[in-house]
mmCIF file of the C-alpha atoms, coordinates in Angstrom:
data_MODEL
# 
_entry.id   MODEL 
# 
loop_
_atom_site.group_PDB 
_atom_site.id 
_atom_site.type_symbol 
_atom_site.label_atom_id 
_atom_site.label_alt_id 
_atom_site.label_comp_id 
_atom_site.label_asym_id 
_atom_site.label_entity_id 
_atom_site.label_seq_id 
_atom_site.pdbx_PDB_ins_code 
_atom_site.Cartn_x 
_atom_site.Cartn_y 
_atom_site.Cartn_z 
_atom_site.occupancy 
_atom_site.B_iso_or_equiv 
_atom_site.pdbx_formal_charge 
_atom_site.auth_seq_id 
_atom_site.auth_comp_id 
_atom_site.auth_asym_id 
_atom_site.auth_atom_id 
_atom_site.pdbx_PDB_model_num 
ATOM 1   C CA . UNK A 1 1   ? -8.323  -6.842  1.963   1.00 0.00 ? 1   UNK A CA 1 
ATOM 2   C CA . UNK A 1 2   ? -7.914  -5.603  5.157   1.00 0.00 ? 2   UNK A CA 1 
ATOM 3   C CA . UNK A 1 3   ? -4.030  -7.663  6.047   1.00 0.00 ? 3   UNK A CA 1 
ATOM 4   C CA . UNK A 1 4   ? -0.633  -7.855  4.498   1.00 0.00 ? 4   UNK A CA 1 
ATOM 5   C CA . UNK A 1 5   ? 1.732   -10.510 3.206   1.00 0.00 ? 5   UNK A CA 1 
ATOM 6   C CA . UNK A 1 6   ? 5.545   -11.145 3.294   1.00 0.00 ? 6   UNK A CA 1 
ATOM 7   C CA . UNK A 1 7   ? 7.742   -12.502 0.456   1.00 0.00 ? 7   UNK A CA 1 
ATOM 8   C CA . UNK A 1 8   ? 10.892  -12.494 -0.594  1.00 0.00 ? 8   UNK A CA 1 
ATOM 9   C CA . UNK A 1 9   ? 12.690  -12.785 -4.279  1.00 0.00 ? 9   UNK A CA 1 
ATOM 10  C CA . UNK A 1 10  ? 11.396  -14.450 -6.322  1.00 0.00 ? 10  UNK A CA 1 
ATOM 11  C CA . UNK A 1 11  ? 7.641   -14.131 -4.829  1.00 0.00 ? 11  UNK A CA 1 
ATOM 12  C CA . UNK A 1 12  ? 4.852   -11.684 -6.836  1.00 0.00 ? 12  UNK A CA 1 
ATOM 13  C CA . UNK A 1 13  ? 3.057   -10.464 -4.267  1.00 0.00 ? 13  UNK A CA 1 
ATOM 14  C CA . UNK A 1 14  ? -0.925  -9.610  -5.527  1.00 0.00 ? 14  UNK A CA 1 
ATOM 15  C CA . UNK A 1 15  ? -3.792  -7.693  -4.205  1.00 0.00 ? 15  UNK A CA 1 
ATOM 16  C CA . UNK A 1 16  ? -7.003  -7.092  -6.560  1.00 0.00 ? 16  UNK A CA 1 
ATOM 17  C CA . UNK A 1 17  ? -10.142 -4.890  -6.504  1.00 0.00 ? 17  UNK A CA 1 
ATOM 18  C CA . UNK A 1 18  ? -8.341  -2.449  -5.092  1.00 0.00 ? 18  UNK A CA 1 
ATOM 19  C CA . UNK A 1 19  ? -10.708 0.904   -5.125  1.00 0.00 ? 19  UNK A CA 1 
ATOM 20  C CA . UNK A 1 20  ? -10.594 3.375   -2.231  1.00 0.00 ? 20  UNK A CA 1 
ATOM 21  C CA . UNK A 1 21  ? -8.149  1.313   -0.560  1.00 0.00 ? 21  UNK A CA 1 
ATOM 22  C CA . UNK A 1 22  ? -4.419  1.999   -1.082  1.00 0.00 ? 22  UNK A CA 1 
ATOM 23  C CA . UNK A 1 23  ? -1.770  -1.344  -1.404  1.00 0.00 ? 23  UNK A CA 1 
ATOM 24  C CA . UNK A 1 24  ? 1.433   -0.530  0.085   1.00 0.00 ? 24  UNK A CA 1 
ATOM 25  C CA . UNK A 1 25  ? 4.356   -1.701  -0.759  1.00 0.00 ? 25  UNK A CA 1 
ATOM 26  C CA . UNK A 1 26  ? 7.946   -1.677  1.388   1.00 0.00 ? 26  UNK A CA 1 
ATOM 27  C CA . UNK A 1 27  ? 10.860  -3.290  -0.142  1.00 0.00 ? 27  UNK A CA 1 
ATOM 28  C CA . UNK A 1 28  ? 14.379  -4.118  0.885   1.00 0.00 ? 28  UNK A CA 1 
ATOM 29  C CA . UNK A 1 29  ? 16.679  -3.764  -2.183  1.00 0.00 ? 29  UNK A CA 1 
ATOM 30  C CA . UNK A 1 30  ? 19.550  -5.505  -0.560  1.00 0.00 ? 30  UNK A CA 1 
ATOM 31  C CA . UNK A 1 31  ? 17.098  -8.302  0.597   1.00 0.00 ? 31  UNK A CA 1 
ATOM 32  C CA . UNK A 1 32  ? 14.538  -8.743  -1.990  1.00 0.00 ? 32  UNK A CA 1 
ATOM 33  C CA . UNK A 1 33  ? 12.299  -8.862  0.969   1.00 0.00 ? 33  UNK A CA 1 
ATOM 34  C CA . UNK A 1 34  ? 8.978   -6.978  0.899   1.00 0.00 ? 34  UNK A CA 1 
ATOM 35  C CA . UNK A 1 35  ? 6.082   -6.894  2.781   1.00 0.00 ? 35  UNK A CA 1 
ATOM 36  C CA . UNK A 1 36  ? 2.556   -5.628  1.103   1.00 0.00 ? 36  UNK A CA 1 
ATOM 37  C CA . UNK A 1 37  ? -0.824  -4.460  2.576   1.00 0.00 ? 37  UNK A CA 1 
ATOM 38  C CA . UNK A 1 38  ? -4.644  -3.827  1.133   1.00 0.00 ? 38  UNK A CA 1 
ATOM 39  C CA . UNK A 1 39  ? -5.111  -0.582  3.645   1.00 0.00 ? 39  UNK A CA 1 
ATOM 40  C CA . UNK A 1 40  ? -8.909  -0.239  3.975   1.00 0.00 ? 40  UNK A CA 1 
ATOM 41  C CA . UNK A 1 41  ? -9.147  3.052   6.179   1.00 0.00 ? 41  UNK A CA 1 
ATOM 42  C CA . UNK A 1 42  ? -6.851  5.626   7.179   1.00 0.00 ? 42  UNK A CA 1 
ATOM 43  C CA . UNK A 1 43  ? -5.488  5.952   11.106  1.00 0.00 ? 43  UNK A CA 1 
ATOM 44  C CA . UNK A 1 44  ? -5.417  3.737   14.011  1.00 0.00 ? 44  UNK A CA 1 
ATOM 45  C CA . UNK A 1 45  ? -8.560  3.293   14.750  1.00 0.00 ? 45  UNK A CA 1 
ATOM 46  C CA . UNK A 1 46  ? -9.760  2.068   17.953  1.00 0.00 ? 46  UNK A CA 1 
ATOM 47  C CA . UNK A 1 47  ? -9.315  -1.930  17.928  1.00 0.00 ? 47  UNK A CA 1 
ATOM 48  C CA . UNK A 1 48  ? -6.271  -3.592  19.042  1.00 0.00 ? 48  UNK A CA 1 
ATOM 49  C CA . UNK A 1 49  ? -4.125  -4.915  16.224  1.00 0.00 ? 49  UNK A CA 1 
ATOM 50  C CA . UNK A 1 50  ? -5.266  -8.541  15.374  1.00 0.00 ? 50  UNK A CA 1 
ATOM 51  C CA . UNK A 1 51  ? -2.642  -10.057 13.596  1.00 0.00 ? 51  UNK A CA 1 
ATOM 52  C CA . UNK A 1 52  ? -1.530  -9.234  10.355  1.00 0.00 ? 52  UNK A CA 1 
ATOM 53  C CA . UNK A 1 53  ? -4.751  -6.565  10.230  1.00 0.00 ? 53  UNK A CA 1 
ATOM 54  C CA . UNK A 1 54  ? -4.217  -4.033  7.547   1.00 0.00 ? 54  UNK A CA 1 
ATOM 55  C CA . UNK A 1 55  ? -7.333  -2.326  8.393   1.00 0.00 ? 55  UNK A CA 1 
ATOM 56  C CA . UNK A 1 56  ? -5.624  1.018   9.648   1.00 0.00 ? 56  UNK A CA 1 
ATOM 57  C CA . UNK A 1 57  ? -2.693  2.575   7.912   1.00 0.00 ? 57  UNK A CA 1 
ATOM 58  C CA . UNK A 1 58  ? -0.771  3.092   10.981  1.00 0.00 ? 58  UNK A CA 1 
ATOM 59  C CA . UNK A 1 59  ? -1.528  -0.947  12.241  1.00 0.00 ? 59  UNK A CA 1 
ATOM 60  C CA . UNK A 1 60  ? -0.811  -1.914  8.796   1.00 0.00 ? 60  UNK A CA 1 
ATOM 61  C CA . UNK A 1 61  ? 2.717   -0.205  8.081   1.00 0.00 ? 61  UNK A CA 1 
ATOM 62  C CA . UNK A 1 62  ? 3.694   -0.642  11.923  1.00 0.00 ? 62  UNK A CA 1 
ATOM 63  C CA . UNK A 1 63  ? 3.217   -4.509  11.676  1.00 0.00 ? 63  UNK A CA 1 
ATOM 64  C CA . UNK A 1 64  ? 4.856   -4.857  8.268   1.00 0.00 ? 64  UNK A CA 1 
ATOM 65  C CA . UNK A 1 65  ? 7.641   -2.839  9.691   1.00 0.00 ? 65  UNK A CA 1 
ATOM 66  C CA . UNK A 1 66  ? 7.587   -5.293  12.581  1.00 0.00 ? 66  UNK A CA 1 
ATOM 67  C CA . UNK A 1 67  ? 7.508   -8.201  10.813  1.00 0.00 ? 67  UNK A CA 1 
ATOM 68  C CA . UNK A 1 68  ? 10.057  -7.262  8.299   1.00 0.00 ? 68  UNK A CA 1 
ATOM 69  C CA . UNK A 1 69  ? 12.815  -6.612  11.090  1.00 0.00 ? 69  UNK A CA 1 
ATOM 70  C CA . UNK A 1 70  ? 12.022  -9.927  12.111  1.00 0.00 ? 70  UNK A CA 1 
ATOM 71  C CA . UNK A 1 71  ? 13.006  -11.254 8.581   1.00 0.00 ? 71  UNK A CA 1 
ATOM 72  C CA . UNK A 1 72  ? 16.149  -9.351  8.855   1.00 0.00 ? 72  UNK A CA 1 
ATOM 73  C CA . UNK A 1 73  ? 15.331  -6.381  6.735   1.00 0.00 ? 73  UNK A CA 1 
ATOM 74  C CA . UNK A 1 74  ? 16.748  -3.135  7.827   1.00 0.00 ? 74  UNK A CA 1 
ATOM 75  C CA . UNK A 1 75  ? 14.857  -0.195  8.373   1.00 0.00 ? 75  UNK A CA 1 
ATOM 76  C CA . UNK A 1 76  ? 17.302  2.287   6.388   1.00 0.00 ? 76  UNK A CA 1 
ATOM 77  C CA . UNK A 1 77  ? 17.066  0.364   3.071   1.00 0.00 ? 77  UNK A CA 1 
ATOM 78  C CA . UNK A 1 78  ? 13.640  0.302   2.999   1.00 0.00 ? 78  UNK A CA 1 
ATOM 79  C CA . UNK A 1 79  ? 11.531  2.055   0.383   1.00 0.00 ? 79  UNK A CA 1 
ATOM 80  C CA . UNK A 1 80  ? 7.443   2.386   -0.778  1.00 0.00 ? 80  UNK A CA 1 
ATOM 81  C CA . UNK A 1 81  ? 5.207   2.369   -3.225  1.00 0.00 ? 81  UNK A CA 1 
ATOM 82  C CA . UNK A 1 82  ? 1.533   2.648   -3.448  1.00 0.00 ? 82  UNK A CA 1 
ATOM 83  C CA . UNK A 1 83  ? -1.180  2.812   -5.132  1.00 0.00 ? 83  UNK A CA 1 
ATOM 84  C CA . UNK A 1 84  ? -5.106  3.083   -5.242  1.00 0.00 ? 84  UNK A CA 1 
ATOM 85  C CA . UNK A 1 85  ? -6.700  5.197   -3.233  1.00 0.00 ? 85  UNK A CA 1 
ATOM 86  C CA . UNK A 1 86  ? -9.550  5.872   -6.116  1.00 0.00 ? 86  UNK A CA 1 
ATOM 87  C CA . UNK A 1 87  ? -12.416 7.964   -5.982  1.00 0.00 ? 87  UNK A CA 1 
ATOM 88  C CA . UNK A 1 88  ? -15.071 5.174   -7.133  1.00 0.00 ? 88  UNK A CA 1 
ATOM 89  C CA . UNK A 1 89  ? -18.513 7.337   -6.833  1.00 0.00 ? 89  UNK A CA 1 
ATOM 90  C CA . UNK A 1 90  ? -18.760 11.024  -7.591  1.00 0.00 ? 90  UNK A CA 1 
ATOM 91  C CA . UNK A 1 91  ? -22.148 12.468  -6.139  1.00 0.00 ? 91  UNK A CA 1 
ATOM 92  C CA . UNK A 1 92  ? -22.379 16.178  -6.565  1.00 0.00 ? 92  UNK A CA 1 
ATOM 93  C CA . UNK A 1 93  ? -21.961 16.973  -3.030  1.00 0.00 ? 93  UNK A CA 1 
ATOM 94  C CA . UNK A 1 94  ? -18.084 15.121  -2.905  1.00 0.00 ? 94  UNK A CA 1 
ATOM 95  C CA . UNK A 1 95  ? -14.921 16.034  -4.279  1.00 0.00 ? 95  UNK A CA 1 
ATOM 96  C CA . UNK A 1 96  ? -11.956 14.320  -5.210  1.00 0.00 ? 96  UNK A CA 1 
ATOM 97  C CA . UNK A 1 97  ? -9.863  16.239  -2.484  1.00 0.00 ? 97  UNK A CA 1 
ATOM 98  C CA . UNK A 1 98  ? -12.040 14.842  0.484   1.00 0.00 ? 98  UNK A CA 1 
ATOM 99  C CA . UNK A 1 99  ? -12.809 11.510  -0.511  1.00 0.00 ? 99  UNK A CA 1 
ATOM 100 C CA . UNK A 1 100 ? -12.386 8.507   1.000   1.00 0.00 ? 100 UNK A CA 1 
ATOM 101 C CA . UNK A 1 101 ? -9.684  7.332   -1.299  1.00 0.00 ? 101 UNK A CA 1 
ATOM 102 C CA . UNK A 1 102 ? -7.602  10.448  -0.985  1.00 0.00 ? 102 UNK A CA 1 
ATOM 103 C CA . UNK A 1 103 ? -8.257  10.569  2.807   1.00 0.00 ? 103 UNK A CA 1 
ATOM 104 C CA . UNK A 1 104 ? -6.328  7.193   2.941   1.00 0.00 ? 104 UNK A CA 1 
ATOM 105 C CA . UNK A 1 105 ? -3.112  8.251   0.655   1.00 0.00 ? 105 UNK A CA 1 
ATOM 106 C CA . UNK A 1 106 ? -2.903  11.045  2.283   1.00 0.00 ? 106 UNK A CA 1 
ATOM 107 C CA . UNK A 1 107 ? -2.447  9.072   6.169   1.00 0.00 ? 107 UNK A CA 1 
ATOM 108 C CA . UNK A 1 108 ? -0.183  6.612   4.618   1.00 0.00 ? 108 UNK A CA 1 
ATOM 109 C CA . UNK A 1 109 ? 2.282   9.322   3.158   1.00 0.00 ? 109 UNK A CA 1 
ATOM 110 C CA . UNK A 1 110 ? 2.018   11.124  6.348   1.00 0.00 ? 110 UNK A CA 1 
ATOM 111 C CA . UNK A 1 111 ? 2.984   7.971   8.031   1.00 0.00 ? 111 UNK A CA 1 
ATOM 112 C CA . UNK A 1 112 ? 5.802   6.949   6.004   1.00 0.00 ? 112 UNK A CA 1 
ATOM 113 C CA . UNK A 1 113 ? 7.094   10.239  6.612   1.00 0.00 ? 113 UNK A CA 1 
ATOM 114 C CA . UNK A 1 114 ? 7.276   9.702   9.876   1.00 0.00 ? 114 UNK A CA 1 
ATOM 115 C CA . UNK A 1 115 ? 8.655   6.567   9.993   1.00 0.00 ? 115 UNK A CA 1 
ATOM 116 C CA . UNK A 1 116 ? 11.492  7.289   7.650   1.00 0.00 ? 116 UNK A CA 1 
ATOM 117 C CA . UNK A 1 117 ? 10.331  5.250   4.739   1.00 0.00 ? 117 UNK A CA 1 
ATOM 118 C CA . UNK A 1 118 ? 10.663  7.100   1.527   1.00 0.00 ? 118 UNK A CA 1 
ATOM 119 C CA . UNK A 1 119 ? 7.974   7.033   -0.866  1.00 0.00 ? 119 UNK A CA 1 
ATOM 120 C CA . UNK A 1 120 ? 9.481   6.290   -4.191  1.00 0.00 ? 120 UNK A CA 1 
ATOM 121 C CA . UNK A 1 121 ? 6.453   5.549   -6.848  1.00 0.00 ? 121 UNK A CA 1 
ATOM 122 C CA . UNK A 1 122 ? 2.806   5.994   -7.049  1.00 0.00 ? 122 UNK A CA 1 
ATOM 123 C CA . UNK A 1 123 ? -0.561  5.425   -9.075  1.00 0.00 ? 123 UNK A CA 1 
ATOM 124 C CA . UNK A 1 124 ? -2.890  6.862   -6.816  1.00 0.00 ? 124 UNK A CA 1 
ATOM 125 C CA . UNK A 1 125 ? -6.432  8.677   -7.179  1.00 0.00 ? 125 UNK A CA 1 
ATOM 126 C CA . UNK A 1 126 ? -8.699  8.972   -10.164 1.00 0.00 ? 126 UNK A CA 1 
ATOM 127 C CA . UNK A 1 127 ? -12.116 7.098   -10.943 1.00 0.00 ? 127 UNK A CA 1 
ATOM 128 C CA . UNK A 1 128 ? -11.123 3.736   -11.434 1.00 0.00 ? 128 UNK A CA 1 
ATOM 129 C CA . UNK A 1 129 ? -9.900  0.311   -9.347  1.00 0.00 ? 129 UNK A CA 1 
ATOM 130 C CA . UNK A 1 130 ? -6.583  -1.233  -9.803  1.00 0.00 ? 130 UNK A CA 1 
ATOM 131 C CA . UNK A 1 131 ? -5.445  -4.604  -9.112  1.00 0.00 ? 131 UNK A CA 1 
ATOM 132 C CA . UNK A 1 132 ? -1.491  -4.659  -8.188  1.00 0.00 ? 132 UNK A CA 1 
ATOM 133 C CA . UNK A 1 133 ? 1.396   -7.212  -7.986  1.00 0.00 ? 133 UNK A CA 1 
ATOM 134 C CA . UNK A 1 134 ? 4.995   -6.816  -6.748  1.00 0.00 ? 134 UNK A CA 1 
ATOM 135 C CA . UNK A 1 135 ? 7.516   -8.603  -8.166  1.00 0.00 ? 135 UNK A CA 1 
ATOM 136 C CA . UNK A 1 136 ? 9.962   -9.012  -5.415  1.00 0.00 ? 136 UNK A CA 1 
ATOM 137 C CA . UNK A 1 137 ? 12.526  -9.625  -7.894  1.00 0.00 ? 137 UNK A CA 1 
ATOM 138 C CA . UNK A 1 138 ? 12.704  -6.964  -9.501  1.00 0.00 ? 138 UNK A CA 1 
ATOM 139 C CA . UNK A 1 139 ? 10.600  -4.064  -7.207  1.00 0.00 ? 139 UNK A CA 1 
ATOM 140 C CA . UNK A 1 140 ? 8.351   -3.748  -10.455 1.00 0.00 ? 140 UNK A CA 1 
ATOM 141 C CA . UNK A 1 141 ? 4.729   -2.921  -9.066  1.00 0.00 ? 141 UNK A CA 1 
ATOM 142 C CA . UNK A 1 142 ? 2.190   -3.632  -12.232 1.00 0.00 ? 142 UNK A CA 1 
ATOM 143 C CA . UNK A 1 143 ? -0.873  -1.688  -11.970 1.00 0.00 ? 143 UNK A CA 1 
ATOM 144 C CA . UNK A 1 144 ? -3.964  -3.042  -14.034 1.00 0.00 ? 144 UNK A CA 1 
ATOM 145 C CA . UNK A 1 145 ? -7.030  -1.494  -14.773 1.00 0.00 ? 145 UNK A CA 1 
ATOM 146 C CA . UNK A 1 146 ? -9.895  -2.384  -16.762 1.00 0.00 ? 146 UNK A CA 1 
ATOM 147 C CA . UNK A 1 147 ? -10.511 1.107   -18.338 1.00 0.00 ? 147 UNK A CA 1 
ATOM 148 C CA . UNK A 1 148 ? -7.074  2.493   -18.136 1.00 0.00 ? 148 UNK A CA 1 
ATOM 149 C CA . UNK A 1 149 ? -4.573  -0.647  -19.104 1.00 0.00 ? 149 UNK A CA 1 
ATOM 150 C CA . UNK A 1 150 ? -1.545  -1.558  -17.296 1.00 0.00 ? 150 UNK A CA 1 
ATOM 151 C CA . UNK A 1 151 ? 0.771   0.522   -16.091 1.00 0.00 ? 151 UNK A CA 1 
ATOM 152 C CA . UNK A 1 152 ? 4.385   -0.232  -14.060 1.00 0.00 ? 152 UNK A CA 1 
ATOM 153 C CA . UNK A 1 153 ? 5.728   1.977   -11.321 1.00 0.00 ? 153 UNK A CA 1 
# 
């Protein structure tokens, strides 16, 4: 939670218990590189980034960004998926379109967007947590859930 990870082909990437929070996932096709984060909270917040922090969306998908370049990805054949970003307590006074969870996709799409990265796939939302992999391999993203199954994106 709360920091990102790097692997490339033939790596599975994993991230579990993943409720509010939103995993993103950037892949290079061409590569088989990808880089994948637990985002806790959405924006930039006000700390300084501290290493591979995934606390922020914007920290999180800047650094991953970063750090893929590094690897020799390339910007232009990068591509995303997410998911999470679950509503995991419903008290009458909150709604699903201003909860935490949705408050968090909603600053990682708008920062993808503005970096260019296109967001191809998504299991976001709903009432229950998610534990993910990436297969590097393949850009499979497994989504399991106790209540709901697995499902691939």
């Amino acid at each position: 939670m709360a920091s990102y990870l790097l692997g490339q082909s033939p790596d599975i990437l994993t991230c579990c218990g993943v409720g509010s929070c939103v995993v993103v996932a950037l892949y290079d096709q061409q590569s088989k590189l990808a880089a994948m984060a637990h985002i806790m909270l959405p924006g930039r917040g006000d700390a300084g980034r501290d290493g591979r922090s995934a606390k922020y969306s914007d920290q999180a998908i800047e650094g991953m960004l970063e750090e893929l370049a590094q690897k020799g990805s390339s910007r232009e054949r990068l591509v995303a998926k997410i998911a999470g970003g679950a509503q995991m307590f419903l008290f009458s006074s909150s709604s699903m379109d201003d909860s935490p969870g949705q408050r968090n996709v909603e600053a990682i799409v708008k920062k993808l967007t503005r970096e260019g990265i296109s967001l191809i796939a998504m299991d976001v939302g709903k009432n229950f947590g998610r534990s993910v992999e990436f297969h590097t391999e393949s850009s499979r993203m497994i989504i399991k859930t106790i209540s709901q199954g697995t499902r691939e994106i």
